[in-house]
Structures are given as structure tokens and as C-alpha cells.
C-alpha positions in Angstrom: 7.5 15.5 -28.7 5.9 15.2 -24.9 6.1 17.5 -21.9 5.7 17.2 -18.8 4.6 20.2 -16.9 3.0 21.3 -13.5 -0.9 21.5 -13.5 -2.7 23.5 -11.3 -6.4 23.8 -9.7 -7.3 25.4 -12.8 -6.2 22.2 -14.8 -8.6 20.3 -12.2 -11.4 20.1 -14.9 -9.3 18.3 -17.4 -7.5 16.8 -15.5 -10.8 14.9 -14.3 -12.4 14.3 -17.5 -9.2 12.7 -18.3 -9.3 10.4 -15.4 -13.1 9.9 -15.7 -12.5 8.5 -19.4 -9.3 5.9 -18.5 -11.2 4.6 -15.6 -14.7 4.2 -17.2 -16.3 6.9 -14.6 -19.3 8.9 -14.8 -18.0 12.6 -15.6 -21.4 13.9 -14.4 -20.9 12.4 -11.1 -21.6 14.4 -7.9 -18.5 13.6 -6.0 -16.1 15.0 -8.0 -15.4 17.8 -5.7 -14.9 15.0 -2.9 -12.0 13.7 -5.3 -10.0 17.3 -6.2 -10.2 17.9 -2.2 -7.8 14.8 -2.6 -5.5 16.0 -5.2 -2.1 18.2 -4.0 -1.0 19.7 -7.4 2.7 20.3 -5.6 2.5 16.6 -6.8 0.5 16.4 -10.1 1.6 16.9 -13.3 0.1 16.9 -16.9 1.6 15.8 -20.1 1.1 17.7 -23.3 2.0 18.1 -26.9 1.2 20.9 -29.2 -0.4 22.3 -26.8 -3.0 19.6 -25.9 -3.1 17.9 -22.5 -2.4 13.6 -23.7 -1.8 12.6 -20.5 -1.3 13.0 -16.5 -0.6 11.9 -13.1 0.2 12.5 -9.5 1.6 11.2 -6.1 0.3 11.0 -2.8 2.9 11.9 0.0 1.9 8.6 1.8 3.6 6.5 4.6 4.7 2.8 4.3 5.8 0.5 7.0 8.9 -0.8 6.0 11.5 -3.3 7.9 13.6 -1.3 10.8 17.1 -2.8 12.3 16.8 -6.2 14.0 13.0 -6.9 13.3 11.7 -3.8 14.1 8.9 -1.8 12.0 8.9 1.8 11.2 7.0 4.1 9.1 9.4 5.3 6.4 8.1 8.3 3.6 6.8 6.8 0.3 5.6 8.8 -3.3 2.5 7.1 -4.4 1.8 7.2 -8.0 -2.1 7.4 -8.8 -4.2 8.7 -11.4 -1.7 7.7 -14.3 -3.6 8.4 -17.8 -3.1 8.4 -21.8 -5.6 10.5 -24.0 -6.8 7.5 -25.9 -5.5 9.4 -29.3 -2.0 9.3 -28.0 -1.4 6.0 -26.8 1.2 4.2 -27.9 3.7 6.8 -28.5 5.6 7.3 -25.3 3.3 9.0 -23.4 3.7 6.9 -20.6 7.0 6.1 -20.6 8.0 9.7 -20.3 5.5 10.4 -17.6 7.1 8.0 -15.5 10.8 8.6 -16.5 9.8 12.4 -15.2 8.4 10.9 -12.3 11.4 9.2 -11.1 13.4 11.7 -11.8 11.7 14.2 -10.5 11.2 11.9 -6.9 14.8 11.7 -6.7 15.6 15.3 -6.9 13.3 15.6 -3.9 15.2 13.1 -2.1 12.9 10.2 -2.1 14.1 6.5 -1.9 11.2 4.7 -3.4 7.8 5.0 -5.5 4.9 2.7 -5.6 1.9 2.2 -7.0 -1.3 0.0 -6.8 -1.6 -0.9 -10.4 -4.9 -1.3 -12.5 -3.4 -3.4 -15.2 -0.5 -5.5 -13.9 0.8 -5.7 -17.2 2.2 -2.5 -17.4 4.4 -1.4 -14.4 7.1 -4.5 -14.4 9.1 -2.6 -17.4 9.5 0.3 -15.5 11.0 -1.3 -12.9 8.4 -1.9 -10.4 7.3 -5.1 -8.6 4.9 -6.5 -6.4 6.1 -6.4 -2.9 2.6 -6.9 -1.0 -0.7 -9.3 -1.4 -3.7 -7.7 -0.9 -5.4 -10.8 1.0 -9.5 -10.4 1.2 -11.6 -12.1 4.0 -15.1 -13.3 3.4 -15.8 -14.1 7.3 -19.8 -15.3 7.6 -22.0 -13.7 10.9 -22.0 -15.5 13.8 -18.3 -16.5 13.2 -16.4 -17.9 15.8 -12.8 -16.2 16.5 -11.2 -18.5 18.4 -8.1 -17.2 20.4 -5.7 -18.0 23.4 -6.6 -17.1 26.5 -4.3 -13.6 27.1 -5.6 -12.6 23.7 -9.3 -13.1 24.6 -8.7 -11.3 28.2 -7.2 -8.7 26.6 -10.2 -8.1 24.0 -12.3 -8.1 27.5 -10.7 -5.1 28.5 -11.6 -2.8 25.4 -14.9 -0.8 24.8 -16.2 -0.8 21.6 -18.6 2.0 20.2 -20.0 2.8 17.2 -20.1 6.0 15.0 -23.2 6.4 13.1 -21.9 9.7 11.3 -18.4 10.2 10.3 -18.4 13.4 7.9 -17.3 16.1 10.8 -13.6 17.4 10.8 -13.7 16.1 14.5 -14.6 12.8 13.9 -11.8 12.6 11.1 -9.2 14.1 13.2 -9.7 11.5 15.7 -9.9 8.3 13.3 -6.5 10.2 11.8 -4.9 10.0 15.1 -5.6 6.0 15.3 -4.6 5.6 11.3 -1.1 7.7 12.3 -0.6 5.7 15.6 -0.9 2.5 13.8 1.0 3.3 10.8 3.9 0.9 11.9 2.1 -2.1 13.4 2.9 -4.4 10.5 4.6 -4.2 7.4 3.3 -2.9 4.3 1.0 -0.4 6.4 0.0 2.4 4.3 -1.1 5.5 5.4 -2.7 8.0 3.2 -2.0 11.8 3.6 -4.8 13.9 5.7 -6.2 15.4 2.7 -6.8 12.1 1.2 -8.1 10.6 4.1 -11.0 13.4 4.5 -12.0 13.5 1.3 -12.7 9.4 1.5 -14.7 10.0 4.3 -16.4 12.9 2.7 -20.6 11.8 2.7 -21.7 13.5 -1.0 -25.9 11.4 -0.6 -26.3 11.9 -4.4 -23.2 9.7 -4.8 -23.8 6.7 -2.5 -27.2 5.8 -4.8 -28.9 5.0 -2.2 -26.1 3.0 0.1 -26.0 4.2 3.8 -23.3 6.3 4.9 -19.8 5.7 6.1 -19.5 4.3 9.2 -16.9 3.9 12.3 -16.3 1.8 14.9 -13.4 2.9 17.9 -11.8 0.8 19.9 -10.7 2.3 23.7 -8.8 0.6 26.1 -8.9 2.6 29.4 -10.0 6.0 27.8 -7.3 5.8 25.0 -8.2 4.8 21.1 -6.3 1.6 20.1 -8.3 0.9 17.0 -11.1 1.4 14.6 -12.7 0.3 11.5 -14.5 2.6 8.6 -16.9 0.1 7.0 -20.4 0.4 5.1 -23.3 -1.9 5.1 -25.4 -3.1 1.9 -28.7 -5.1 2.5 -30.0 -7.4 -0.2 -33.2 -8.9 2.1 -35.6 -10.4 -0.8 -36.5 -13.2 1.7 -35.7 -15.0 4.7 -33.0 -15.1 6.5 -32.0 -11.5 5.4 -28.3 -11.8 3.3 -26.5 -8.3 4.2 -23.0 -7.5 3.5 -20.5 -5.3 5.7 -17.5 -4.0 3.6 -14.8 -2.8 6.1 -13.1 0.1 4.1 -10.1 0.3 6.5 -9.2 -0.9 10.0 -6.6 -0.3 12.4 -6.0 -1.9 15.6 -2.6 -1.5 17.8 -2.4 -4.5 19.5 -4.2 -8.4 19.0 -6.6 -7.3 22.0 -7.9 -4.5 19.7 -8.2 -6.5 16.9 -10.1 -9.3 18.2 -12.5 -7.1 20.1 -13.3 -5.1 16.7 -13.3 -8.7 14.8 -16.0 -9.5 17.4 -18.1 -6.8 16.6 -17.8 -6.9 13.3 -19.3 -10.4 13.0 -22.2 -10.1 15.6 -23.5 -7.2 13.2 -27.3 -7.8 12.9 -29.0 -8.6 9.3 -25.8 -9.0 8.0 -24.4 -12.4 6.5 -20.9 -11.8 5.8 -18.4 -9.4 6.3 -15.6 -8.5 4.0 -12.2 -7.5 5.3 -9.8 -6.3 2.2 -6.0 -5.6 2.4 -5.3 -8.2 4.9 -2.6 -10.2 5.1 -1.4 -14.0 5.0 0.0 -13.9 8.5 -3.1 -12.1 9.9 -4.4 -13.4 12.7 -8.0 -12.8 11.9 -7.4 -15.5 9.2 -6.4 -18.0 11.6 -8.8 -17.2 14.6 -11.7 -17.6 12.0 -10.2 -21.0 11.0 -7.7 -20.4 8.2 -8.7 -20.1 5.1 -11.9 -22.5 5.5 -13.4 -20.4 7.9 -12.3 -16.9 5.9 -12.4 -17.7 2.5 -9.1 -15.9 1.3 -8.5 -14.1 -2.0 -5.5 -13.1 -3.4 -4.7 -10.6 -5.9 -1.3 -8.3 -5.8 -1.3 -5.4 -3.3 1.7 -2.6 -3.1 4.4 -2.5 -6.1 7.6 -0.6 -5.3 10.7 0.1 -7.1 14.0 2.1 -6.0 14.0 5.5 -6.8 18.4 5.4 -5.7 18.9 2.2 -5.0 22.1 3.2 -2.4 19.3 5.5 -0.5 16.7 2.7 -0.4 19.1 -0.1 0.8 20.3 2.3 3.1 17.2 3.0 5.0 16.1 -0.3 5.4 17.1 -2.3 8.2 18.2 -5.6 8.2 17.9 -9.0 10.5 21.6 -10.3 10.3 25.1 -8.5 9.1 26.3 -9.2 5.4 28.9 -7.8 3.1 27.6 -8.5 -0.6 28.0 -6.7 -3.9 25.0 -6.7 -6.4 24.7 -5.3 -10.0 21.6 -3.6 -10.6 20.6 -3.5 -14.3 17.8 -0.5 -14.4 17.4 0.6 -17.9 14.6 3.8 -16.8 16.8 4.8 -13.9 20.6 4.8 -15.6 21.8 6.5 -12.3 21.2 3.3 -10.5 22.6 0.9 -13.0 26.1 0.2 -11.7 27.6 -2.3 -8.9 26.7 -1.3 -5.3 28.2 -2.9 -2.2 25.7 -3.4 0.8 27.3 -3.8 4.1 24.8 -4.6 7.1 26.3 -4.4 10.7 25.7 -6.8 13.7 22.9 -3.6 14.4 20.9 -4.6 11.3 21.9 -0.8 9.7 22.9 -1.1 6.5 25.0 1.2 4.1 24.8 0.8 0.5 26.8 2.6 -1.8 28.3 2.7 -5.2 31.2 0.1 -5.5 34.5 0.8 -5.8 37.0 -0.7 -8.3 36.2 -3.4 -11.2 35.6 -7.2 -11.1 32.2 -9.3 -11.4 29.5 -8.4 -8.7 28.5 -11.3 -6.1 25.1 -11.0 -7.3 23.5 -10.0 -10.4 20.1 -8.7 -10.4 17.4 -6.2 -12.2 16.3 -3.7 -9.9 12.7 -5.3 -9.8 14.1 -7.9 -7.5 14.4 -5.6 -4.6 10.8 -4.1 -4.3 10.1 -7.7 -4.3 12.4 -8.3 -1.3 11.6 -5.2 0.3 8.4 -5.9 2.3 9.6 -9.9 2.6 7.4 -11.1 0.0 9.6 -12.8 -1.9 13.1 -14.2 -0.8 16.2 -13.8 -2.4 16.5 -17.9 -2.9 13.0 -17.7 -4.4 14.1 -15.4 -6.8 17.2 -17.4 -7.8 15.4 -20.7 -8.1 13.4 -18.6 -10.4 15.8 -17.7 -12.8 15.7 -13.7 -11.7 19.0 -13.1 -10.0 21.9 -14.8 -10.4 24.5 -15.9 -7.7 28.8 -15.2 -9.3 29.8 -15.6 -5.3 28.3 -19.1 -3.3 26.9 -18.2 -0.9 26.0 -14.3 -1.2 22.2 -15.4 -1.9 21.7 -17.1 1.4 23.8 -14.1 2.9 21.5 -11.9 1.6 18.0 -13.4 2.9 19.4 -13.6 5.9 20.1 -10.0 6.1 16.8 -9.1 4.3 14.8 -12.0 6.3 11.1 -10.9 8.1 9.3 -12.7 10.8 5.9 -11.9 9.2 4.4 -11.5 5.8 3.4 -8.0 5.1 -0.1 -6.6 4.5 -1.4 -5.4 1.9 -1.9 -1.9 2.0 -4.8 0.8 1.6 -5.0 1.2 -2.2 -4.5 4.7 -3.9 
């Protein structure tokens, strides 16, 4: 039989070489202090039978932007689930399944309305109810680029000073690139912000461990002696001949407005001895993407970004806001979360707030639908037509799908996400 217990710091050391042998990671290496400055063990938990750790996990107490009432954005709480492991002698016999049954049950007793995860096997997470509700989109945008704009856009970049920080690993510095992350948490959807602790220890220079990569690096945005953006990035040179063929890897960027993001876009691309410069956890709608010149000029790749699944569906749909009113009924079929498994009735007013809650009486629900559909509706993602035409809900009332996309409708694709 598995349980599922608190760990503690003095876990920590197999708790790593637990981690270090799922994820195919040196156990020796030197930054392994850098990664338990991460860890909150409020929040992490081991599994164990006869006495032997077979597994573990955590969450990070992170912060998702998530549709507000009318089109708005807000930053909403969100559980992260990270460092999910199986002893390789144990797999196969529930380990997992009760580490993430303990999981949601555990988020709900603390009130949470969601979980997600950035998953590194996409096979596994759909039968516990999760789905993918973001695209990570990745730019490859060459040096020299041109970022063409409108006019107000391009004044507007004119107007902000950027400068660069060469070193990044003080608790001043990180405070202040913390203020920017925070201020832009809800600037588009999807947005993810990791909690402080997290955040330092990624910015954390350990030399032994960058083999013999440059530091971190920052560049900050100010508009009139205020921050409105900044990007963490690294630089790797690969120079055996003429012309020299570098490569900037932003690690993160924020920017609160298209001014900030062009000026930092700008910057980014004039970068000397550098050929191209990659931009992860963009987004379809990005304008970046488009001022480059779509996906010629930015050579796109797609892979999945955020997954999210209800921890109480009534609390999830209820935080949410919504575009257009709508009065449907929808039976959820969750099989790990038997609390949500019933007929709820979501009622949207003209305000775009919604309440959902348990239905009352007997009779066949409008809609029909496992509870994976609605982290894939969440962010905007997917629609709820698209997921009819596919064969994953199903409509008893005509017309209750098209009165739900309306209601769950976005004006812009989500993006996707720092990954944990």
C-alpha cells in the first residue's frame, strides 16, 4: 500500500536524488543548493511504502492570468505541480495515481480552484483530468531583424530607455526584476508568475554550473523613470569562422505595454556577434510574431504550454469571468475527482460574473462533457464548437454550445507560460 506523507528539508537529499534519476541529471552537480532554495516543503510531499521513499512531488504557489468579466485579465492563484517522480522499482503499481489523487484532494481542502502542470511526457496527465490549455510558441528571430510597426507603436518605443544589467545575482537586482514580473503578471493570458523563492533561485549564478556559459543577464525597460519591462536572457557564442554565429536565449520577458515590448524586441536583435535570438513561451497572437513578419520572418515552433484541470469545478467556473451572459447545465464526468462528477448549472450575468453550482433536480444536462474539456476552454485555446466537432462534448440542448463560446469567448490567444 502507498502513503503519502509531508517531507521536510531533511528529506531534501532524497528527495533530489530522486528527481536527479527521473530527469536524467547529474546528482553530483553543483547547483543543487540553487534548486532546494526553490522547493517550499509546506507544498512537497513524498510517497512511501514499507518504509521506503517510491515516489514524490510538489507545487509552486504560482499566479496565472486567467479571463476577468467582459474581456478583462486578472491574475488569479494557481498550484503548480512539478517534480512528480516514481522510484523506477515501483512503477507501475499506483504510485502515481495516488500521488495525484492526494494532490487534488489535498488542493481542494486548501481552497484552490485549479492545478496545472507543464508536463514532460504528454502521455501521461490527460487521464487524470488535465488538458492543455496553452501553446508554448518559440521565436527564432535572426540579427538585424526588422520589426516593423505602426506609427503610435514605434513613437511609443522612442520614448523608453533601455539598459542593460551585466550581473543579476544581488537580492536588489531580483527585487527589482520581481516588481516588473508582479506588475505584468496580468498583461495577457496564460501569464505565469513564479513565487519569489523560485524566481531567485533561477537567477542564482553557481560558475561551476554554467560550464563555461556567461552569466545571466538583464535588460530593463523605463519609460519616464518607471520599469515597464525587462528580459533575463543568456548568450552562447559558437565563432569557428566568419561571420561569427552566436545565439541569445531570452529566459523570460516582460513588457507592460507594445511600446515596451518593441523597444526590448529592438534591442534584443541589434545584439552584436549574435545571429539569432530565441524567444520561448510566446504566443500565437504575439505581436513580435507579426512585426518580424509572421511566421517567415520568426520561424515559430509549437509544442503544448500550460495543462490545467478543475480542482471544484463550481469554484473554477465561478472565478472566471465571462464575455456574454448564458444559462447552461453541463455534466461533468471526472472519474479522479468524484466530488465534481455531477450536473452543474453555470449562469453568466450581462456583467460577465458567473456562478456555477451543483444542479438542482433530475433531467438530462444541456451539455455533456469530461472535465478535460474546461482546462481546454479556460485560457481560450480551444472552443467549445471545436470540441464538439471533435467528438469531446456533446450538445442534448441546440444551441447551449454556441451559448457557451460565447460566454467563454477571448479576444486573444493566450501565451504560453514560464514552465515549472
Amino acid at each position: 500500500m502507498t502513503t503519502i506523507r509531508p517531507l521536510t528539508s531533511a528529506d531534501a537529499d532524497a528527495l533530489l536524488d530522486l528527481t536527479d534519476y527521473a530527469f536524467i541529471a547529474d546528482p553530483g552537480r553543483p547547483w543543487r543548493d540553487s534548486l532546494l532554495e526553490q522547493v517550499d516543503f509546506d507544498n512537497t510531499f513524498g510517497a512511501f511504502r514499507d518504509g521506503e521513499q517510491v515516489g514524490g512531488y510538489l507545487f509552486y504557489d504560482l499566479t496565472m492570468a486567467e479571463p476577468g468579466p467582459l474581456g478583462t485579465v486578472r491574475a488569479q492563484p494557481l498550484p503548480g505541480l512539478s517534480w512528480v517522480t516514481v522510484h523506477p522499482d515501483h512503477r507501475r503499481r499506483g504510485v502515481l495515481s495516488t500521488m495525484i489523487r492526494h494532490h487534488l484532494a489535498d488542493l481542494r481542502e486548501r481552497g484552490a480552484a485549479w492545478s496545472g502542470l507543464t508536463a514532460s511526457d504528454p502521455r501521461i496527465y490527460g487521464r487524470f483530468g488535465y488538458a492543455v490549455a496553452t501553446l508554448n510558441v518559440r521565436y527564432r528571430v535572426r540579427q538585424g531583424a526588422r520589426l516593423d510597426t505602426p506609427e503610435p507603436v514605434a513613437r511609443a518605443a522612442d520614448d523608453v530607455t533601455v539598459r542593460t544589467l551585466f550581473a543579476i545575482d544581488d537580492d536588489a537586482t531580483a527585487a527589482r526584476l520581481r516588481a516588473i514580473t508582479l506588475e505584468g503578471a496580468a498583461t495577457a493570458l496564460g501569464v505565469l508568475t513564479w513565487p519569489e523563492r523560485k524566481e531567485r533561485g533561477h537567477l542564482r549564478d553557481v560558475p561551476a554550473s554554467r560550464r563555461d556559459l556567461e552569466p545571466l543577464h538583464a535588460l530593463v525597460a523605463t519609460r519616464g523613470g518607471r520599469d515597464v519591462g525587462a528580459v533575463v536572457y543568456r548568450r552562447t557564442s559558437d565563432w569557428p569562422q566568419q561571420p561569427p554565429n552566436g545565439r541569445l536565449e531570452v529566459q523570460w520577458m516582460t513588457a507592460l505595454d507594445a511600446g515596451a515590448t518593441l523597444a526590448l524586441g529592438r534591442r534584443l536583435v541589434a545584439e552584436e556577434l549574435v545571429e539569432q535570438v530565441v524567444l520561448p513561451d510566446r504566443g500565437l497572437d504575439d505581436p513580435l510574431l507579426w512585426w518580424a513578419g509572421g511566421p517567415r520572418g520568426a520561424e515559430p515552433t509549437v509544442s503544448d504550454g500550460l495543462w490545467l484541470r478543475p480542482v471544484d469545478v463550481g469554484a473554477a467556473l465561478s472565478r472566471r469571468g465571462y464575455a456574454a451572459p448564458c444559462d447552461v447545465s453541463v455534466q461533468i464526468a471526472d472519474p479522479t475527482c468524484p466530488w465534481n462528477e455531477r450536473r452543474w448549472r453555470l449562469v453568466v450575468g450581462d456583467d460577465g460574473v458567473g456562478r456555477c453550482e451543483p444542479a438542482e433536480g433530475s433531467g438530462t444536462a444541456d451539455v455533456e462533457a469530461p472535465v478535460q474539456a474546461l482546462g481546454a476552454v479556460h485560457l481560450g485555446l480551444r472552443g467549445w464548437a471545436a470540441l464538439a466537432a471533435a467528438g469531446e462534448v456533446v450538445e442534448h440542448r441546440p444551441g447551449a454550445i454556441a451559448e457557451l463560446g460565447r460566454a467563454f469567448a477571448t479576444s486573444v490567444a493566450p501565451v504560453g507560460g514560464l514552465e515549472f
